[in-house]
Backbone and ligand atoms as CSV (ligand in chain L), in Angstrom:
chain,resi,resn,atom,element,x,y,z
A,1,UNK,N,N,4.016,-36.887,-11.297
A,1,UNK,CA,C,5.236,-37.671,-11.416
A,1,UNK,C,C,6.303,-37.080,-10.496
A,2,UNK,N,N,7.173,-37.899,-9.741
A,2,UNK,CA,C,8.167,-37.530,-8.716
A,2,UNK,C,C,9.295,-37.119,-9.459
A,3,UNK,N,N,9.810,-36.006,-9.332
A,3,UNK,CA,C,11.304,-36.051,-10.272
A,3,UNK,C,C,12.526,-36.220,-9.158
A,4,UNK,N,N,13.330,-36.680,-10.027
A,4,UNK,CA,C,14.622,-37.391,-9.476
A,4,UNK,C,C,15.855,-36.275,-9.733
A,5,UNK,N,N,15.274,-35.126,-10.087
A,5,UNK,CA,C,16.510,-33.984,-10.013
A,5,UNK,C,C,16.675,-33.629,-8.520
A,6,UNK,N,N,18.351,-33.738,-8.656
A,6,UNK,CA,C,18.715,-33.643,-6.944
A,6,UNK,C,C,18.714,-32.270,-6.252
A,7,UNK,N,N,18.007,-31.307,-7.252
A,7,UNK,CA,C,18.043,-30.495,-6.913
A,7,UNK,C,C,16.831,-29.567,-6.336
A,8,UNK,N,N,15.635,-30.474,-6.578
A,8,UNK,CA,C,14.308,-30.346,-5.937
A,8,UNK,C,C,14.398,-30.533,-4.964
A,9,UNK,N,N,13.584,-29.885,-4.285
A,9,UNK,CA,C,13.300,-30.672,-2.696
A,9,UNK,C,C,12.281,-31.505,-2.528
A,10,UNK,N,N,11.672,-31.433,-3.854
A,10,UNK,CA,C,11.085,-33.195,-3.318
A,10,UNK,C,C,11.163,-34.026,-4.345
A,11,UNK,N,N,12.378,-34.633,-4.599
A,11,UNK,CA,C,12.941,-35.570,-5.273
A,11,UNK,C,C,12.719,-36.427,-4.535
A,12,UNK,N,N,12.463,-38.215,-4.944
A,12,UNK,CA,C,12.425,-39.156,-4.150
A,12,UNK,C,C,13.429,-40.150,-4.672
A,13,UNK,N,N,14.675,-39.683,-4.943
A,13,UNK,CA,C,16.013,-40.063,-4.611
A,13,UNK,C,C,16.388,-40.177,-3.052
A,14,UNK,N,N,16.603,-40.730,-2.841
A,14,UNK,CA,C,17.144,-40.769,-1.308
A,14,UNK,C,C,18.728,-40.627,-1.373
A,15,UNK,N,N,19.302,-41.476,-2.549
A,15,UNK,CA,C,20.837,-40.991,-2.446
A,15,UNK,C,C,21.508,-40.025,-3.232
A,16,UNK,N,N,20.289,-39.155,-3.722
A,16,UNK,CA,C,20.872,-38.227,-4.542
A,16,UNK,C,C,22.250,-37.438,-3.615
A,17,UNK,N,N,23.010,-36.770,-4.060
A,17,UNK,CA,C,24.007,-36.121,-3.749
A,17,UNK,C,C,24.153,-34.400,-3.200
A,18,UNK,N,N,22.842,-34.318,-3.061
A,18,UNK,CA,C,22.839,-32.595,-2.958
A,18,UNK,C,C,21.955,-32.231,-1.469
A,19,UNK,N,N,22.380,-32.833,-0.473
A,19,UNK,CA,C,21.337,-33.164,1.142
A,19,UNK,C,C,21.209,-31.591,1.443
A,20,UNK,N,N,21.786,-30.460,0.737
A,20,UNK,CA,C,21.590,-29.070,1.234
A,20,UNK,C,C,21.194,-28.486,0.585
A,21,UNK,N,N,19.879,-27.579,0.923
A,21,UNK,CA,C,19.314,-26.533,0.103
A,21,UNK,C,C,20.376,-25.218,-0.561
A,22,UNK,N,N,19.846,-24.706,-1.017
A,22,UNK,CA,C,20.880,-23.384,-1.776
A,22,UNK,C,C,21.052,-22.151,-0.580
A,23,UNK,N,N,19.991,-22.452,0.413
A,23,UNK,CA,C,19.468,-21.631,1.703
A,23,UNK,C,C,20.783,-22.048,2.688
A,24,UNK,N,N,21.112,-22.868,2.692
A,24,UNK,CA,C,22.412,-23.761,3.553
A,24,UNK,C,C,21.797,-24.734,4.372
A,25,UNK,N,N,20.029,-24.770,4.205
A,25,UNK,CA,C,19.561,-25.630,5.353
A,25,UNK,C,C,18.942,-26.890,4.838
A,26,UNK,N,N,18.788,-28.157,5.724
A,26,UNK,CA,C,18.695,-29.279,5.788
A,26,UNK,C,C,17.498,-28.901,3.863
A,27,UNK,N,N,17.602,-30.230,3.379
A,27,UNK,CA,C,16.928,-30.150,1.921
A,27,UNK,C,C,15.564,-30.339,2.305
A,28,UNK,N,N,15.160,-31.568,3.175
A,28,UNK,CA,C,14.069,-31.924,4.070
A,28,UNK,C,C,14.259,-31.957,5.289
A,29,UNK,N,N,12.956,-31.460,5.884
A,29,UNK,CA,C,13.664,-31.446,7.011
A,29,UNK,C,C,12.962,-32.501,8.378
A,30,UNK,N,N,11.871,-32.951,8.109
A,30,UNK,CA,C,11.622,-34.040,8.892
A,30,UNK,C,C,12.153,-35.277,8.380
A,31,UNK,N,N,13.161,-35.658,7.195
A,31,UNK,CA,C,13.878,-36.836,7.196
A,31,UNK,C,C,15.224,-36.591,7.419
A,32,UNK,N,N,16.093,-35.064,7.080
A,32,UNK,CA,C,17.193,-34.893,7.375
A,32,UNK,C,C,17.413,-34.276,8.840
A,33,UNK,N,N,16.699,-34.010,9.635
A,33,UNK,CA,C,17.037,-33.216,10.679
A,33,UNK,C,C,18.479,-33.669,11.788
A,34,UNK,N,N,19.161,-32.269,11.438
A,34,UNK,CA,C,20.214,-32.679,12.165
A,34,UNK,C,C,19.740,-33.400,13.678
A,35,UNK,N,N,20.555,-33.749,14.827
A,35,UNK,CA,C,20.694,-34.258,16.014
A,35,UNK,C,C,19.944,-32.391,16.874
A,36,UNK,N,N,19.073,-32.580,18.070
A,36,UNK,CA,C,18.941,-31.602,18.647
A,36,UNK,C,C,18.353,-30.642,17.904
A,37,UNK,N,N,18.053,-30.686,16.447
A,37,UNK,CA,C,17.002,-29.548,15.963
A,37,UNK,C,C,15.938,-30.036,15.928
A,38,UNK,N,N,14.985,-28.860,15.769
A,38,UNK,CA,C,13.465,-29.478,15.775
A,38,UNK,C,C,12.947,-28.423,14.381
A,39,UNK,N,N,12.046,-29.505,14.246
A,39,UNK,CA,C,10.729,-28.608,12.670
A,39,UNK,C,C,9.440,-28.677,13.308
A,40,UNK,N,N,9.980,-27.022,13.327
A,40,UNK,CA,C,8.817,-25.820,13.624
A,40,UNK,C,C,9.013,-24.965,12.462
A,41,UNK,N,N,6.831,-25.318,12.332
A,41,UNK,CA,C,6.858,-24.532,10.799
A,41,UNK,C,C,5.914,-23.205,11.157
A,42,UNK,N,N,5.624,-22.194,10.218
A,42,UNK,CA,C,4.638,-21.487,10.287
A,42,UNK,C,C,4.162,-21.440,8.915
A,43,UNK,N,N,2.872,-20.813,8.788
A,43,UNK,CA,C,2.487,-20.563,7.407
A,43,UNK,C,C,1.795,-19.161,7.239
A,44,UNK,N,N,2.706,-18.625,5.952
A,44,UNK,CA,C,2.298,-16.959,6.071
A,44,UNK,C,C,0.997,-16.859,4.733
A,45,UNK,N,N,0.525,-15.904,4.947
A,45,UNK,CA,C,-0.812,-15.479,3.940
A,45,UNK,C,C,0.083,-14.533,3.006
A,46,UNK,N,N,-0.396,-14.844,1.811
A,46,UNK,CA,C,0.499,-13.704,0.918
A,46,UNK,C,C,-1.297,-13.104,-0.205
A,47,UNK,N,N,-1.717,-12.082,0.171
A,47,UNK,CA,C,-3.245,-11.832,-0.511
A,47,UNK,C,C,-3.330,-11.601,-1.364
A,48,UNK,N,N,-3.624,-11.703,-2.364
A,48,UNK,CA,C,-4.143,-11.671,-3.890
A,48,UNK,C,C,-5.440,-11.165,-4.625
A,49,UNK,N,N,-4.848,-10.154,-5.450
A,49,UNK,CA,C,-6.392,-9.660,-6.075
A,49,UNK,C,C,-6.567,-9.832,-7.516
A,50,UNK,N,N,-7.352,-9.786,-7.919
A,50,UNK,CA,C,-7.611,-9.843,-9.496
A,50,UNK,C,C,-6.980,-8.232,-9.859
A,51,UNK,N,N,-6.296,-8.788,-11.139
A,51,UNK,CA,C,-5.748,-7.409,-11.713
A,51,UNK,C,C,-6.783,-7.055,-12.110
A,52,UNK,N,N,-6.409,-4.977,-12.028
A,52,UNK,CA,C,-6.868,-4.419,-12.613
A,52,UNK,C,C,-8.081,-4.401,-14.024
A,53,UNK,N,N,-6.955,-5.416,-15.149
A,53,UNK,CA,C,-7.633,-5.869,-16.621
A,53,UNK,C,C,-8.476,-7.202,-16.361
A,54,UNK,N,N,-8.327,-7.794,-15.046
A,54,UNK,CA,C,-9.087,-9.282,-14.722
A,54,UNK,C,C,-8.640,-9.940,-15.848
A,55,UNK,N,N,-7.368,-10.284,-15.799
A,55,UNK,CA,C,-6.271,-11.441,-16.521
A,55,UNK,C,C,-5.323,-12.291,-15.742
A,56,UNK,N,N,-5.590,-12.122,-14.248
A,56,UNK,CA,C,-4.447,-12.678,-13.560
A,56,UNK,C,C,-4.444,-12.180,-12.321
A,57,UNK,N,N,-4.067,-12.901,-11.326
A,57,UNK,CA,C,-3.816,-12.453,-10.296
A,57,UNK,C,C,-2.588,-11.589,-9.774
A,58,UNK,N,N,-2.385,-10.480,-8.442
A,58,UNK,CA,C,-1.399,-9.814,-8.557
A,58,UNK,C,C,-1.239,-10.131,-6.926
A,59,UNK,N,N,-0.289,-9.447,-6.182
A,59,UNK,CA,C,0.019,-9.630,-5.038
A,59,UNK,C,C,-0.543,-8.552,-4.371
A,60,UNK,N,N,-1.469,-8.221,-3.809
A,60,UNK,CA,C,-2.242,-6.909,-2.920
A,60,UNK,C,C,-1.649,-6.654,-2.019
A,61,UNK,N,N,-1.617,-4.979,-2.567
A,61,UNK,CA,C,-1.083,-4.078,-1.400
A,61,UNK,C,C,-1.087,-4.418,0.265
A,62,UNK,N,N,-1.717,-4.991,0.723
A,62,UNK,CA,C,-1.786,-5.452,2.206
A,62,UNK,C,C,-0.493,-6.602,2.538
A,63,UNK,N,N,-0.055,-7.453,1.121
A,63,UNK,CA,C,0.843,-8.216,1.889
A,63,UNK,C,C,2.794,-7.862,1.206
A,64,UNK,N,N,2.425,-6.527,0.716
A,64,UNK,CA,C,3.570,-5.559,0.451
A,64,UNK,C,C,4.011,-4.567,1.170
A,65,UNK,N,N,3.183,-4.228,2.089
A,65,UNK,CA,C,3.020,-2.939,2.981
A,65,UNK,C,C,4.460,-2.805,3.875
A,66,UNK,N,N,5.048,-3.554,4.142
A,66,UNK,CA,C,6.631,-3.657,4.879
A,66,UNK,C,C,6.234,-4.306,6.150
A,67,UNK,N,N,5.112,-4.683,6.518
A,67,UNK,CA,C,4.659,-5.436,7.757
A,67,UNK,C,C,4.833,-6.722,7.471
A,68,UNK,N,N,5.286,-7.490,8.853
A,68,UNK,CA,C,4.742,-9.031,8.641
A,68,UNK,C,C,3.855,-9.471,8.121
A,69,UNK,N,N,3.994,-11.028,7.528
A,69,UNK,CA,C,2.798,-10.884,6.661
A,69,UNK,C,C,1.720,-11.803,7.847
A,70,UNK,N,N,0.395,-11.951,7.993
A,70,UNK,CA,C,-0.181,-13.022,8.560
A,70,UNK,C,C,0.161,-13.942,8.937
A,71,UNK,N,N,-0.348,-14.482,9.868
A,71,UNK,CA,C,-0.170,-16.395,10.140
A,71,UNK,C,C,-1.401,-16.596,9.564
A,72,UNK,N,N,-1.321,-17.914,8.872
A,72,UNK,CA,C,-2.485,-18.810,8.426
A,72,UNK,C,C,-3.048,-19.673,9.447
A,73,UNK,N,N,-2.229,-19.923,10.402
A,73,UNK,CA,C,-3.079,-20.776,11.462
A,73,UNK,C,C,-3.928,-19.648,12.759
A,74,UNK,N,N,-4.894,-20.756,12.876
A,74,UNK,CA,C,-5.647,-19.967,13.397
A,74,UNK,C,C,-5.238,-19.510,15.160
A,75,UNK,N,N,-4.572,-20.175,15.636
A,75,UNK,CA,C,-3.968,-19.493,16.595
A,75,UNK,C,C,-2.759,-18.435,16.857
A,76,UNK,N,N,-2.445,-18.340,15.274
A,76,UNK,CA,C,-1.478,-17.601,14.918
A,76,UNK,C,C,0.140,-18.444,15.340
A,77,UNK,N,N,0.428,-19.149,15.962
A,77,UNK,CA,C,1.627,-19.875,16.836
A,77,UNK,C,C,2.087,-20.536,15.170
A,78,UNK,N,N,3.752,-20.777,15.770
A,78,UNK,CA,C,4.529,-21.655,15.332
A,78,UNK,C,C,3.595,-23.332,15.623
A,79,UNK,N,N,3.705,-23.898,14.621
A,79,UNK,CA,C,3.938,-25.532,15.235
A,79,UNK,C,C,4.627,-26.895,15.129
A,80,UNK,N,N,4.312,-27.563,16.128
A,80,UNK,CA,C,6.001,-28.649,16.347
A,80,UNK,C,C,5.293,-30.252,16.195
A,81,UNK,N,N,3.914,-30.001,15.135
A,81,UNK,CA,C,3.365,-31.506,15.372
A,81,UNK,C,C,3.793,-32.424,15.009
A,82,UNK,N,N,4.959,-32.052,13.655
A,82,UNK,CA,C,5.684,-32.974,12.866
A,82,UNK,C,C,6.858,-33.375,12.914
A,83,UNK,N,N,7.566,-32.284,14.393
A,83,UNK,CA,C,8.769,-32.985,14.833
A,83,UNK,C,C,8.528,-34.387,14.906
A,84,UNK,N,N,10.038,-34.820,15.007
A,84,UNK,CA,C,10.397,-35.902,15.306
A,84,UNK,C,C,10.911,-36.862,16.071
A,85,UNK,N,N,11.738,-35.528,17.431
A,85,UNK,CA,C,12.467,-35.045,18.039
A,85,UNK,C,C,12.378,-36.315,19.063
A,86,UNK,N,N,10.593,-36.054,19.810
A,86,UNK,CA,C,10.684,-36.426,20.825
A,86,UNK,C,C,10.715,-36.327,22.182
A,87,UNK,N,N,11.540,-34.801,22.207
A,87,UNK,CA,C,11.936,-34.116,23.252
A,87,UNK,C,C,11.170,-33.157,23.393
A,88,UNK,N,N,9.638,-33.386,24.673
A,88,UNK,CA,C,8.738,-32.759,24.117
A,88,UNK,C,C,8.919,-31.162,25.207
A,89,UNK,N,N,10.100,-31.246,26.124
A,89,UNK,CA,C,10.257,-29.730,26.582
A,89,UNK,C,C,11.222,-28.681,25.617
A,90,UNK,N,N,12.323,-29.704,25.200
A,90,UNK,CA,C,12.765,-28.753,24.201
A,90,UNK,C,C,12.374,-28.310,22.797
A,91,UNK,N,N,11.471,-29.003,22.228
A,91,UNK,CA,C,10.738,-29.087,21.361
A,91,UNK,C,C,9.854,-27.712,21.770
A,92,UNK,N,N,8.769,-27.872,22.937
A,92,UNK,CA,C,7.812,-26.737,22.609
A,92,UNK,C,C,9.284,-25.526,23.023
A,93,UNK,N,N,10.015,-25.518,23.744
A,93,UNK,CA,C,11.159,-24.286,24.104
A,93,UNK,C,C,11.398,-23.590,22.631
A,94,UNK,N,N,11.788,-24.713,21.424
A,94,UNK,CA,C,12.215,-24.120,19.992
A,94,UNK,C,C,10.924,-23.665,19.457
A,95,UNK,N,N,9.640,-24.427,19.659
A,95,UNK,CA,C,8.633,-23.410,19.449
A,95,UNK,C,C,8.261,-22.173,19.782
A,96,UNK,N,N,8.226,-21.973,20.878
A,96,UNK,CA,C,8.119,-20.710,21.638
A,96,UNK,C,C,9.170,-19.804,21.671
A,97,UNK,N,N,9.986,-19.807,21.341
A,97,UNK,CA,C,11.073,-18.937,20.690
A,97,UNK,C,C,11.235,-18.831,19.383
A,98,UNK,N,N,10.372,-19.387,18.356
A,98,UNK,CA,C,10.088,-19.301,17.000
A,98,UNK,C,C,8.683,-18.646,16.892
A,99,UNK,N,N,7.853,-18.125,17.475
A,99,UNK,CA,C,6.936,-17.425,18.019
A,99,UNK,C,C,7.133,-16.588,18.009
A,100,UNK,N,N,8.335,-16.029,18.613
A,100,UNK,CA,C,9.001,-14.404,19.125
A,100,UNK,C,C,9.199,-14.206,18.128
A,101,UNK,N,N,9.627,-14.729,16.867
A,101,UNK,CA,C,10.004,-14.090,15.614
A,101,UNK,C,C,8.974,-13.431,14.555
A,102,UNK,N,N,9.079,-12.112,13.956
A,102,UNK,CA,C,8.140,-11.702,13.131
A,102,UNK,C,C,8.069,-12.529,11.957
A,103,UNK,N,N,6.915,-12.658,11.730
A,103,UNK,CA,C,6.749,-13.793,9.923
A,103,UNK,C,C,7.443,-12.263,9.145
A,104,UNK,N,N,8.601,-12.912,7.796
A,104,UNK,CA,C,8.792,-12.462,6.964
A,104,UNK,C,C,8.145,-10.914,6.448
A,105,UNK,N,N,8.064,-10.074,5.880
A,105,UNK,CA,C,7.501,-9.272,5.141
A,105,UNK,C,C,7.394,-9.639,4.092
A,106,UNK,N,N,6.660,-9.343,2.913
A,106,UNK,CA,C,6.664,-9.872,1.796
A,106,UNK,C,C,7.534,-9.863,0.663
A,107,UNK,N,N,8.541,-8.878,1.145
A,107,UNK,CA,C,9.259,-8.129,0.538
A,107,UNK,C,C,10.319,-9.410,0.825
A,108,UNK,N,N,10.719,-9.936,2.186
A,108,UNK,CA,C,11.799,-11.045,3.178
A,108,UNK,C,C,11.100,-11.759,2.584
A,109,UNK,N,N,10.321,-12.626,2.198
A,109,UNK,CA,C,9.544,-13.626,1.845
A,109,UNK,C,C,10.078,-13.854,0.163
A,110,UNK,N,N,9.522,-12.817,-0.670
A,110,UNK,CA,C,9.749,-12.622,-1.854
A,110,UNK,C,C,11.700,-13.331,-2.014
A,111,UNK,N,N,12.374,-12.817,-0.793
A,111,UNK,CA,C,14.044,-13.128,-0.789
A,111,UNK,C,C,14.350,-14.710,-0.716
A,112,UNK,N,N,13.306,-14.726,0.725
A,112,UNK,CA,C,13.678,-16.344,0.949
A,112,UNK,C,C,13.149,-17.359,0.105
A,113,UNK,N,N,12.588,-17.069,-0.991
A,113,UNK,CA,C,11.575,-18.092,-2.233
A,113,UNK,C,C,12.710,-18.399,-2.534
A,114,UNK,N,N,13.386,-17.042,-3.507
A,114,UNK,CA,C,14.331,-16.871,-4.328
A,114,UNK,C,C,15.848,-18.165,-3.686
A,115,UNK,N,N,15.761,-17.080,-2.314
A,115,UNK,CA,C,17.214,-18.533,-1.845
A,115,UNK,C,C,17.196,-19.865,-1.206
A,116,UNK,N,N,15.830,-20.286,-1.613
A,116,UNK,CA,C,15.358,-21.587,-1.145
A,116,UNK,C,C,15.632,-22.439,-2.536
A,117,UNK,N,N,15.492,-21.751,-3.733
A,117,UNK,CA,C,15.068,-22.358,-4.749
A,117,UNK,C,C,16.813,-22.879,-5.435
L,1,ZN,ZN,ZN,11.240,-31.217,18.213
């Protein structure tokens, strides 16, 4: 079921009243994208082991370590397939300078859940 709290990000209100995340950034971002930005996403691995008592899963030491965490794609790259933009030199330019950036640590990750939510 879709919920209509404006405070989800995937509410399918369209005129709900709240177009900004708690992060300060667009709520969605391939329907809100400002003018001249582009959505470039990445996707990080966060690894998981069975606890100790085998009751649950825990977050493994490998994606706590203070390092970036993985890319999930297999070329490791940012990607821009779902822009919208158009603008396909400045488009890959915001990719490739979203590239240069280290993925989160898990520790930065663990932060940005928190101020997304
Ligand atoms: Zn773009």
């Amino acid at each position: 079921m879709m919920s209509t709290d404006p405070t989800d990000p995937w509410t399918n209100d369209d005129d709900d009243d709240v177009p900004m995340r708690p992060d300060g950034n667009v709520r969605i971002a391939w329907r809100d994208l400002p003018a001249g930005r582009h959505f470039i996403e990445q996707t990080a691995l966060v690894y998981l082991r069975l606890s100790d008592d085998g009751t649950h899963w825990i977050v493994d030491t490998t994606s706590v370590d203070g390092y970036p965490l993985d890319s999930a794609y297999d070329d490791l790259s940012a990607q821009r397939c779902e822009c919208p933009c158009g603008q396909e030199a400045a488009c890959e330019a915001a990719r490739a300078a979203a590239d240069r950036l280290p993925l989160p640590t898990g520790r930065e990750l663990a932060a940005l859940i928190i101020d997304a939510l």
